[in-house]
C-alpha positions as CSV (number, residue, x, y, z in Angstrom):
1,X,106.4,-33.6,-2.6
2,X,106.5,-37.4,-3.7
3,X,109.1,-38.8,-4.9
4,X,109.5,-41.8,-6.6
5,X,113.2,-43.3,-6.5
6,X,112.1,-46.4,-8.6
7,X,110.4,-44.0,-11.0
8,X,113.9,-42.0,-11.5
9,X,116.2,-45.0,-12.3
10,X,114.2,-46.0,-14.4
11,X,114.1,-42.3,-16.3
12,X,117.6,-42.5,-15.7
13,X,118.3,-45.8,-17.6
14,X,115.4,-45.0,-20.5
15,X,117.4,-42.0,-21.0
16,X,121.0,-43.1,-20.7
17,X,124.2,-42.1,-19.2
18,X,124.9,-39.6,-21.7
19,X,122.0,-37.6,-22.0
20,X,121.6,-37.6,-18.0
21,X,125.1,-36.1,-17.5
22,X,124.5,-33.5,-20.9
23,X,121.2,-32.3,-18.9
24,X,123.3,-32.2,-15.6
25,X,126.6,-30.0,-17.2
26,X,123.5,-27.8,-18.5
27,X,122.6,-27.1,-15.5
28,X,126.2,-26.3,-14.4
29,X,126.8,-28.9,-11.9
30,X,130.8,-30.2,-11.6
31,X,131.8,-26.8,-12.2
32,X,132.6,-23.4,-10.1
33,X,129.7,-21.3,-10.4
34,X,132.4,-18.3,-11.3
35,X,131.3,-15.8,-8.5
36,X,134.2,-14.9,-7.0
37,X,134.2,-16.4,-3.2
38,X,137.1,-18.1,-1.7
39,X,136.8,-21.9,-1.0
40,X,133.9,-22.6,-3.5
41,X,134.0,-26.4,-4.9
42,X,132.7,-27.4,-7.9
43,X,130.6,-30.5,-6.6
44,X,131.0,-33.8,-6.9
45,X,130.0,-35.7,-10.0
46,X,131.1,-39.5,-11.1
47,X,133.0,-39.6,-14.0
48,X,131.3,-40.5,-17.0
49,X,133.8,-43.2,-17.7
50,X,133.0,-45.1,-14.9
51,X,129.6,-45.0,-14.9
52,X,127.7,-48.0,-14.9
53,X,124.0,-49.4,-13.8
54,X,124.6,-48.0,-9.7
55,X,126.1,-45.2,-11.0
56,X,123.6,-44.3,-13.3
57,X,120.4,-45.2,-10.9
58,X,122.3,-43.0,-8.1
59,X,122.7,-40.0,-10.1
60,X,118.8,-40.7,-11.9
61,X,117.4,-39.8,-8.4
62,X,119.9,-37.6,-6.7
63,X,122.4,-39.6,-4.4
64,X,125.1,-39.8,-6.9
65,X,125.6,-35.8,-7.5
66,X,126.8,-33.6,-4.5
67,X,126.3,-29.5,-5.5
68,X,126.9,-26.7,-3.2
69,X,124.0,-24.3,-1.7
70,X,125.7,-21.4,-4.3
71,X,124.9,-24.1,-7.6
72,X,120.9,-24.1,-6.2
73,X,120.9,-20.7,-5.7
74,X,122.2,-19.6,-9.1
């Protein structure tokens, strides 16, 4: 698979901040996944606050969001 980094922040600033971090909480991302196992996080996510032009190109191609294996699983 190809993928474009240039082509993503770009998406990501056509798009904006706010609907880039509504289609990420869709997805469940920043929050437990509510199975029950001890020690699961809830991922690491910038706050929306602080999000500015890095920020948002980061997150538009995947460096700026850390998940756990369990959120791609489920």
């Amino acid at each position: 698979m190809i993928q474009s980094n240039p082509g993503f922040v770009e998406l990501g600033r056509r798009i904006g901040k706010e609907t880039l971090f509504k289609y990420i909480d869709k997805f469940g991302f920043g929050e437990k996944t509510g199975i029950d196992l001890n020690g699961e996080g809830s991922g690491i996510l910038f706050p929306l606050s602080k999000v500015g032009s890095v920020e948002l190109a980061t997150t538009a191609f995947g460096q700026g969001v850390s998940v756990t294996a369990l959120h791609l699983a489920v």
